[in-house]
C-alpha positions in Angstrom: -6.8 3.6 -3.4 -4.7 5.7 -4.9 -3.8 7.7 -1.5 -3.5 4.5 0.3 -0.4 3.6 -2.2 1.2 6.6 -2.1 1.3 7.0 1.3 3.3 3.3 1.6 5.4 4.5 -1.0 6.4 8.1 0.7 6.8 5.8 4.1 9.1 4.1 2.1 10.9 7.2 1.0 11.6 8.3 4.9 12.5 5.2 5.9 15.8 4.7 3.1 15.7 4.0 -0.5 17.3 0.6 -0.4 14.2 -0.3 1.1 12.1 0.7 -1.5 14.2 0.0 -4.6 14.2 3.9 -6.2 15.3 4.0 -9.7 15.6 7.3 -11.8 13.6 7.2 -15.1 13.8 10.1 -17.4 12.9 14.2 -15.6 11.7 11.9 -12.5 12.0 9.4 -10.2 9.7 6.2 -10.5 9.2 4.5 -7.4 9.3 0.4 -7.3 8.6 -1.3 -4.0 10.6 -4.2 -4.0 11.4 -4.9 -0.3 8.8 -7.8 0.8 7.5 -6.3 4.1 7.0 -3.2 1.4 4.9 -5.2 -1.2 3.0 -6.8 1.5 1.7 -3.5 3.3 0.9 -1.7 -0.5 -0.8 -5.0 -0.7 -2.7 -4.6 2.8 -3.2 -1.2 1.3 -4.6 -1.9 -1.7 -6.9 -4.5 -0.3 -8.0 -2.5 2.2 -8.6 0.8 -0.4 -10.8 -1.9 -2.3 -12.8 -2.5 0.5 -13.7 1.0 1.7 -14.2 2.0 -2.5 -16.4 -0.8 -3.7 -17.9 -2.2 -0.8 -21.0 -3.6 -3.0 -18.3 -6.0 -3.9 -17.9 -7.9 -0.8 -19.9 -8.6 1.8 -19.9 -6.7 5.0 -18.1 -9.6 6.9 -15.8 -9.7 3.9 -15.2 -5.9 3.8 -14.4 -5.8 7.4 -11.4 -8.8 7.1 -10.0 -7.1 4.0 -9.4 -4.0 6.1 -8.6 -5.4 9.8 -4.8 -6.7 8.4 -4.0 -2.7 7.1 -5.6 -1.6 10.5 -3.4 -3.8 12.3 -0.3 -2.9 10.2 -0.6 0.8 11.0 -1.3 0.2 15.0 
């Protein structure tokens, strides 16, 4: 899951940080998504990371809807 996040949030890093909402804090920079098309896709991400970790979860019709919106995102 973890991968699927912080590959929205580097996306959001090429694309501008306005779109992301980048704020320094402390040695580093800590990265808030605040952009709504942002927080939707590291939702889509998230959901989707959920699916593919724990799939015991949900059931394989389930598993399959939770990742066809990130699929569909990225095509």
């Amino acid at each position: 899951m973890q991968a699927a996040l912080g590959a929205v949030e580097q996306r959001a890093r090429e694309v501008d940080n306005d779109a992301g909402g980048e704020y320094y804090s402390g040695c580093y920079f800590v990265y808030e998504l605040t952009d709504p098309h942002w927080l939707t896709a590291s939702s889509l991400a998230t959901q989707a990371a959920e699916a593919l970790a724990v799939p015991e979860l949900f059931a394989k019709e389930g598993c399959v809807e939770r990742i066809r919106p990130w699929r569909e995102l990225l095509a």
